[in-house]
Every structure is written in structure tokens, then in C-alpha cells.
MARGU-478687 format. One record per atom (N, C-alpha, C): chain; atom name; x, y, z. Coordinates in steps of 0.2 Angstrom, whole numbers. Example, Ala and Ser with C-alpha at 12.3 -4.5 7.8 and 13.67 -1.06 7.14 Angstrom:
// residues 2
<node ch="A" at="N" u="66" v="-28" w="39"/>
<node ch="A" at="CA" u="62" v="-22" w="39"/>
<node ch="A" at="C" u="66" v="-16" w="39"/>
<node ch="A" at="N" u="64" v="-11" w="35"/>
<node ch="A" at="CA" u="68" v="-5" w="36"/>
<node ch="A" at="C" u="64" v="0" w="39"/>
END
This chain:
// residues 96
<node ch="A" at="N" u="256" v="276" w="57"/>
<node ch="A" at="CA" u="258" v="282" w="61"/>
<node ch="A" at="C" u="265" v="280" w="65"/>
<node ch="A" at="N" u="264" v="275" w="69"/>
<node ch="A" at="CA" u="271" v="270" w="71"/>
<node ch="A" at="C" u="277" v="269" w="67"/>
<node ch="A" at="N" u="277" v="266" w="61"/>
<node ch="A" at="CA" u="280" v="265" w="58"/>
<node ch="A" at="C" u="287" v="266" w="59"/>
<node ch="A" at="N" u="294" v="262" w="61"/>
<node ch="A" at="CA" u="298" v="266" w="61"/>
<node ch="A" at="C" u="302" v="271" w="56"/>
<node ch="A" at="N" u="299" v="269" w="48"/>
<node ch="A" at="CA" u="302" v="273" w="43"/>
<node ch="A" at="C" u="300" v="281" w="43"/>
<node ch="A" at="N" u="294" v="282" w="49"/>
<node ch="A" at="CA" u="291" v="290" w="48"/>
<node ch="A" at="C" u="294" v="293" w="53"/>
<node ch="A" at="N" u="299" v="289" w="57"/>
<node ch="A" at="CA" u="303" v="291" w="61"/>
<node ch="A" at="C" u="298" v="298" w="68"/>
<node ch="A" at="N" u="292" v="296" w="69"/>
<node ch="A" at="CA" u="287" v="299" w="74"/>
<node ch="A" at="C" u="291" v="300" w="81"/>
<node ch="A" at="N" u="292" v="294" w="84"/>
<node ch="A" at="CA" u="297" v="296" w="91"/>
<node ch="A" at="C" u="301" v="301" w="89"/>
<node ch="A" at="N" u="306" v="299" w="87"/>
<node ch="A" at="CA" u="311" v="306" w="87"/>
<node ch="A" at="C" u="311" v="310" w="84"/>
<node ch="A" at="N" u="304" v="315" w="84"/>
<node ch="A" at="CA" u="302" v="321" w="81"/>
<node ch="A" at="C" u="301" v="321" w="84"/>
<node ch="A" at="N" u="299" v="320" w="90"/>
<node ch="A" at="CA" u="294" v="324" w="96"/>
<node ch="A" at="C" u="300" v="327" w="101"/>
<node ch="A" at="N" u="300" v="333" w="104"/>
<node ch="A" at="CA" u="304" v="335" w="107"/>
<node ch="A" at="C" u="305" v="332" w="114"/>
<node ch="A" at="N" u="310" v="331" w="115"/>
<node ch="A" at="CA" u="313" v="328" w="121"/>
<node ch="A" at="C" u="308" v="331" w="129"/>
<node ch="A" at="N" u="309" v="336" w="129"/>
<node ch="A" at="CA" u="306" v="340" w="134"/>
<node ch="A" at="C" u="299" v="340" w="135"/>
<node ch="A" at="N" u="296" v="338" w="131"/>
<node ch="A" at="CA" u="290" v="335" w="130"/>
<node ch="A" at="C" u="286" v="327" w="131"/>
<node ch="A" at="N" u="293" v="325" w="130"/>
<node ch="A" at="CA" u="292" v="317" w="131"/>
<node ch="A" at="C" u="293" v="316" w="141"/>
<node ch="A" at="N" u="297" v="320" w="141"/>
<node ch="A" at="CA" u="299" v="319" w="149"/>
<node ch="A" at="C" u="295" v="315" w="153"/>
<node ch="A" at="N" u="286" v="319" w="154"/>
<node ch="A" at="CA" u="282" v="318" w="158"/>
<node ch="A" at="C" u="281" v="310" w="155"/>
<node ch="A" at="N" u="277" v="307" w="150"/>
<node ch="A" at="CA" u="278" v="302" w="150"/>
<node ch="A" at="C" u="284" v="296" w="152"/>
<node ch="A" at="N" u="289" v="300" w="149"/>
<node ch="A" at="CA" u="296" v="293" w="151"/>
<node ch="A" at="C" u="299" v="294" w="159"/>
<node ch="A" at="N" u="297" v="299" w="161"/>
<node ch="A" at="CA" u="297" v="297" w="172"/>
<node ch="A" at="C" u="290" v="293" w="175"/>
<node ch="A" at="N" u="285" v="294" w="172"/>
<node ch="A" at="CA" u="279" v="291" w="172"/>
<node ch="A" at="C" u="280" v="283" w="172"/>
<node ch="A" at="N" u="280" v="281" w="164"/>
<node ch="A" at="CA" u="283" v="274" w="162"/>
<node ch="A" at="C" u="290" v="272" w="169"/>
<node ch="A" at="N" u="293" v="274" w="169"/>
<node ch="A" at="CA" u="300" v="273" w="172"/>
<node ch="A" at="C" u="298" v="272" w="179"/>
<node ch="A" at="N" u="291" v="278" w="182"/>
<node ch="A" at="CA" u="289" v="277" w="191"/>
<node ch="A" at="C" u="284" v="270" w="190"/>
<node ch="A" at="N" u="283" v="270" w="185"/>
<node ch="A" at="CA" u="276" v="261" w="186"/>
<node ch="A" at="C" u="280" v="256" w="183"/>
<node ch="A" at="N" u="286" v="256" w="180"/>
<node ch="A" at="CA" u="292" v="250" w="181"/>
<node ch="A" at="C" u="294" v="248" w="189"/>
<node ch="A" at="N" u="297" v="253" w="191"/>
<node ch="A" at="CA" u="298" v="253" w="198"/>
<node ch="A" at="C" u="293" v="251" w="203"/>
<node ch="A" at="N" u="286" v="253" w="200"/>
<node ch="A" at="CA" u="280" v="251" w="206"/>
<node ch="A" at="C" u="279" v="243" w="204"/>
<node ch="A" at="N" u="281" v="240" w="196"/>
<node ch="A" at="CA" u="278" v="236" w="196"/>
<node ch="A" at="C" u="285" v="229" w="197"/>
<node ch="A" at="N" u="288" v="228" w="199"/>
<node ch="A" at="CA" u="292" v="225" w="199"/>
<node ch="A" at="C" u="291" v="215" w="197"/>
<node ch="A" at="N" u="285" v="215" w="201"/>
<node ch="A" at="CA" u="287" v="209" w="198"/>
<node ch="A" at="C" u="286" v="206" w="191"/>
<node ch="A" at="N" u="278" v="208" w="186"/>
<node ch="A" at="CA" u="280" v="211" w="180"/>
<node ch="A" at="C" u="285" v="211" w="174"/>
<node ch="A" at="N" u="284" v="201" w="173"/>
<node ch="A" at="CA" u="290" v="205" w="168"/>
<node ch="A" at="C" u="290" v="209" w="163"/>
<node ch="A" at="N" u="297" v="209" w="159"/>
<node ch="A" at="CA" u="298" v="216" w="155"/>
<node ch="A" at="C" u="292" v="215" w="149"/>
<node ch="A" at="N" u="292" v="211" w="145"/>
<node ch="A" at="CA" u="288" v="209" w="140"/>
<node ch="A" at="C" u="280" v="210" w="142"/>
<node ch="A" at="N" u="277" v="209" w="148"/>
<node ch="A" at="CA" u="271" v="211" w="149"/>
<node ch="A" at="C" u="271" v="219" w="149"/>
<node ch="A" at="N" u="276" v="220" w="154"/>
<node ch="A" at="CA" u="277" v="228" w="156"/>
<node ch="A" at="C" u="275" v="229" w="148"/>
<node ch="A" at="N" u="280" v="230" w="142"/>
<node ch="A" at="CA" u="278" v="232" w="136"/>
<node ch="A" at="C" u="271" v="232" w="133"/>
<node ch="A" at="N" u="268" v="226" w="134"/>
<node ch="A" at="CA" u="263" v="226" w="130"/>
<node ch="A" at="C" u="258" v="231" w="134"/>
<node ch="A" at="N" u="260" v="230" w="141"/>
<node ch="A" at="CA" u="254" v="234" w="144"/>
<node ch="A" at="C" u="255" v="243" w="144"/>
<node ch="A" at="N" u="260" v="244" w="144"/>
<node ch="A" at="CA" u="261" v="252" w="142"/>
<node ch="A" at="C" u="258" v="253" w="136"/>
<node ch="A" at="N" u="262" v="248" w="129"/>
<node ch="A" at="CA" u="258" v="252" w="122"/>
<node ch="A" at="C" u="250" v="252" w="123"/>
<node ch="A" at="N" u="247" v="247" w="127"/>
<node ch="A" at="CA" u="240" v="247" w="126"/>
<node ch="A" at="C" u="238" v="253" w="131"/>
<node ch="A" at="N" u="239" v="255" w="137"/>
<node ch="A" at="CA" u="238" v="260" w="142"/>
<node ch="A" at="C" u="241" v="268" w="138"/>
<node ch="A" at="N" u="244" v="266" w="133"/>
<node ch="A" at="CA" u="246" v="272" w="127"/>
<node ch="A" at="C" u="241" v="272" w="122"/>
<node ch="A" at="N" u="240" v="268" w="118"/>
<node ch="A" at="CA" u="235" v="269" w="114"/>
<node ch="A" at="C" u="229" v="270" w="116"/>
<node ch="A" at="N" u="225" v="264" w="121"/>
<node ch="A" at="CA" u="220" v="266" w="123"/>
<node ch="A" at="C" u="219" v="273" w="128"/>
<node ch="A" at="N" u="222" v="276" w="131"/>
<node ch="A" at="CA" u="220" v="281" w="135"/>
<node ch="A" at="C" u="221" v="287" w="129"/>
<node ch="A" at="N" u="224" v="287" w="123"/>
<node ch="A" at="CA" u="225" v="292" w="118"/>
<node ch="A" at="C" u="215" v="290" w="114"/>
<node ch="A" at="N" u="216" v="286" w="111"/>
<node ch="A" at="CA" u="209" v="283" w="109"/>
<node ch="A" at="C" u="203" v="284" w="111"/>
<node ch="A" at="N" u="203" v="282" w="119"/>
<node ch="A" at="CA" u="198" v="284" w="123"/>
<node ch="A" at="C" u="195" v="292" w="124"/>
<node ch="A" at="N" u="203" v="298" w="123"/>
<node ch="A" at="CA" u="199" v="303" w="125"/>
<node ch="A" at="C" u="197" v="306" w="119"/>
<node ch="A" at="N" u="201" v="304" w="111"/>
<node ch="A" at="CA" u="201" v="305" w="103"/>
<node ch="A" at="C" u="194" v="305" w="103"/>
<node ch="A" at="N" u="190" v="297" w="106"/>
<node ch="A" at="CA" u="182" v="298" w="105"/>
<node ch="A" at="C" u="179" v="304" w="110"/>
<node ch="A" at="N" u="180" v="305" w="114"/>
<node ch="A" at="CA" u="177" v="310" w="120"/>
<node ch="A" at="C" u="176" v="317" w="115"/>
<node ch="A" at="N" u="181" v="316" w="112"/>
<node ch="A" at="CA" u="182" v="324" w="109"/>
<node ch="A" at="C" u="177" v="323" w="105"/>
<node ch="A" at="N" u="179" v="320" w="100"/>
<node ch="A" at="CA" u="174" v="319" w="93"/>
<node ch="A" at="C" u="166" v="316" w="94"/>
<node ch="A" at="N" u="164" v="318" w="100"/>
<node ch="A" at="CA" u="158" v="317" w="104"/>
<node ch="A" at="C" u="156" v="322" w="107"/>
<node ch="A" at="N" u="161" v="327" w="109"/>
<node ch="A" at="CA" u="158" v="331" w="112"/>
<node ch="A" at="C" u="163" v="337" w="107"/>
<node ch="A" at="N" u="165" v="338" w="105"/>
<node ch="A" at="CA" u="169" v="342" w="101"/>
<node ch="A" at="C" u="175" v="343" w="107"/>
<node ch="A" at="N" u="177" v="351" w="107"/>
<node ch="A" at="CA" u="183" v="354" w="111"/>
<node ch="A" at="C" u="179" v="357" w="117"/>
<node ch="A" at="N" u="186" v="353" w="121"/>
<node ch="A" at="CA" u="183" v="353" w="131"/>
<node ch="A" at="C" u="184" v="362" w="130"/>
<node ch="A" at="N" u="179" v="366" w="134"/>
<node ch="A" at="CA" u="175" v="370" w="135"/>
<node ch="A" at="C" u="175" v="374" w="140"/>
<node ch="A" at="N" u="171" v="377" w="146"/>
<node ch="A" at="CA" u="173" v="379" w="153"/>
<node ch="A" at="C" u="164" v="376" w="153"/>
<node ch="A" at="N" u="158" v="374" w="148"/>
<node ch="A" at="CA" u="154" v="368" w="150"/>
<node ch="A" at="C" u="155" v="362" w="151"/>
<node ch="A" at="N" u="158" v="360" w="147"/>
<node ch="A" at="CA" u="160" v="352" w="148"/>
<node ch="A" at="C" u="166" v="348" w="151"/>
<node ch="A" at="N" u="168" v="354" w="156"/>
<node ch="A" at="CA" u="176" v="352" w="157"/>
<node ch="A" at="C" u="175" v="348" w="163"/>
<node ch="A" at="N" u="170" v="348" w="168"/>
<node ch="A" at="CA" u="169" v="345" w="172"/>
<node ch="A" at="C" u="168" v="336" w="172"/>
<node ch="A" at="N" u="164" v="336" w="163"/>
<node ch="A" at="CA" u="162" v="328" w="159"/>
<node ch="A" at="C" u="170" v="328" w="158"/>
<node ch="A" at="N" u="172" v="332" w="154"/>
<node ch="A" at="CA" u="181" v="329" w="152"/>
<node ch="A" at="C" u="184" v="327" w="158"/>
<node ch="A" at="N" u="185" v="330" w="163"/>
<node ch="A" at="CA" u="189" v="327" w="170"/>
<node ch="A" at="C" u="187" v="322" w="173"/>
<node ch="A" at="N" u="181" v="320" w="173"/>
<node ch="A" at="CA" u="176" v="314" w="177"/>
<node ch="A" at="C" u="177" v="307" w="171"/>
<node ch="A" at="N" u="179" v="308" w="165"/>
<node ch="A" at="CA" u="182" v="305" w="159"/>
<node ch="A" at="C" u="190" v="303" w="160"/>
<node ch="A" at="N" u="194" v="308" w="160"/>
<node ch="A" at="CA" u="201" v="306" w="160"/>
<node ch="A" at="C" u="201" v="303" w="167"/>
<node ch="A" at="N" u="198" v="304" w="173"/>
<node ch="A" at="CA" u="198" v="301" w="180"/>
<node ch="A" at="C" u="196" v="294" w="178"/>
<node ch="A" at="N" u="191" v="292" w="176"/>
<node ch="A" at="CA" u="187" v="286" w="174"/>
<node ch="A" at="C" u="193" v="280" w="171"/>
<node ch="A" at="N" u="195" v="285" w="165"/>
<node ch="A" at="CA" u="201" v="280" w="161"/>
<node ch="A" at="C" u="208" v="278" w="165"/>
<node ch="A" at="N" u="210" v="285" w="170"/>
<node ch="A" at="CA" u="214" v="284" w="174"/>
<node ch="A" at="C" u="214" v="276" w="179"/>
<node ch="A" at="N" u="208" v="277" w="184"/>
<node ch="A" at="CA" u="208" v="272" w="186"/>
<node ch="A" at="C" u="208" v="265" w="182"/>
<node ch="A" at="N" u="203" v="264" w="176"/>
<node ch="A" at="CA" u="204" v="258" w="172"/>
<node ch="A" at="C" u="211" v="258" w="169"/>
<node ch="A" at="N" u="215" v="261" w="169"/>
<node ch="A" at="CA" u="224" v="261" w="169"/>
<node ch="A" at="C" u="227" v="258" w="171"/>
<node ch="A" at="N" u="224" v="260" w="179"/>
<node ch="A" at="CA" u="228" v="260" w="185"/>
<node ch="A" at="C" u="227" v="251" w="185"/>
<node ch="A" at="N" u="221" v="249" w="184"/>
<node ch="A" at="CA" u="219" v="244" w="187"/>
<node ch="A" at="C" u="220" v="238" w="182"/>
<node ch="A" at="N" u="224" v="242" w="176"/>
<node ch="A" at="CA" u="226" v="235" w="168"/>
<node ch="A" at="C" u="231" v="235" w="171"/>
<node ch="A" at="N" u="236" v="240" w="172"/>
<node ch="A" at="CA" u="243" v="240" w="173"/>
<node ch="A" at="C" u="246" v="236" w="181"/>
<node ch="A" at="N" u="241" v="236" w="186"/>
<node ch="A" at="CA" u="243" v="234" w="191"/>
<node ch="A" at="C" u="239" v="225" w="192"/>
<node ch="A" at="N" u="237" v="225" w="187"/>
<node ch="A" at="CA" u="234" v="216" w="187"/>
<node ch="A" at="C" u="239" v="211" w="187"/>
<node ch="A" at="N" u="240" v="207" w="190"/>
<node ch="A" at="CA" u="241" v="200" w="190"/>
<node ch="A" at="C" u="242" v="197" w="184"/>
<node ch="A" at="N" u="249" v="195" w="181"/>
<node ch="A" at="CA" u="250" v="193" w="176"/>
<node ch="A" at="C" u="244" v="186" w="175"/>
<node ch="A" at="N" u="243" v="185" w="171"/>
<node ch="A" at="CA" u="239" v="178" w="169"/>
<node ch="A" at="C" u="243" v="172" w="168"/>
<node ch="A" at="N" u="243" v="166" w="170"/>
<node ch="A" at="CA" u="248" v="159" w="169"/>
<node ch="A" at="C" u="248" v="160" w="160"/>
<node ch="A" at="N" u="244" v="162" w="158"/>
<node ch="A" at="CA" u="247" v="160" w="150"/>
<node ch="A" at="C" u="250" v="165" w="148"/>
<node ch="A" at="N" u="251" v="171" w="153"/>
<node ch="A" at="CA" u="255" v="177" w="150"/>
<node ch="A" at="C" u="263" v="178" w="151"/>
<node ch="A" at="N" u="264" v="171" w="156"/>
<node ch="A" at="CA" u="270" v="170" w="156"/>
<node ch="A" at="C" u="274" v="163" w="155"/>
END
């Protein structure tokens, strides 16, 4: 799906991407000390997994609902925090 030959990034319309690439760009900023190589790994991982983790929610519960939107919000909140809290850790002595 990555692949660069399928050329997936630059499909995606610009003005769509925005919200992520000021997002990405304000937790650079928060994260300064952070080098850039960890910063990397920890975005695609805070990419992939928060995409993953709500993929499963769905195909567990099917499509959020006006029953189950309260379980999908108390979910995306859950993931958010476990985000917050990969992204702002303390690099490890073997990570640098």
C-alpha cells in the first residue's frame, strides 16, 4: 500500500492532508529534544497503529452508529491518550 511505485501519498488531495501535516509539524515543535529519526519512527507507528486500531473497532463492531458512538469516542480517546504517551516518552539509551 506504501510502496512508493503506487505513488499513494500524492493522490491524496493536499487539503486533506493539511489536518495531519499541522498536527505532525505542532508535535515536532512540542517535541524538540527528540531526534529527527525517532520523531520518524514514532509518527509512522502513531500512523499506522492509530489507523489499525480503529480498522479493528470497526470490523468488531461494524459502522459507528448513533448506538455505538459513544463506545467509538471512549476508543478513539483511549488510542489518543496511548499516542500521546508513545510520542512523548523519553527516548531509550539504545534509541539513540
Amino acid at each position: 500500500l506504501f510502496h512508493p511505485a503506487l505513488g499513494l501519498p500524492g493522490s491524496i488531495d493536499a487539503q486533506r492532508r493539511s489536518g495531519l501535516i499541522r498536527t505532525i509539524e505542532h508535535l515536532r515543535r512540542a517535541l524538540p529534544e527528540l531526534p529527527d529519526a525517532a520523531f520518524a519512527d514514532r509518527i509512522e507507528l502513531l500512523q499506522h497503529e492509530t489507523v489499525y486500531a480503529i480498522a479493528r473497532w470497526v470490523h468488531r463492531h461494524e459502522a459507528v452508529t448513533p448506538a455505538n458512538r459513544a463506545d467509538f469516542d471512549a476508543h478513539v480517546a483511549r488510542i489518543t491518550d496511548f499516542m500521546v504517551a508513545g510520542m512523548s516518552a523519553p527516548e531509550s539509551p539504545a534509541g539513540g
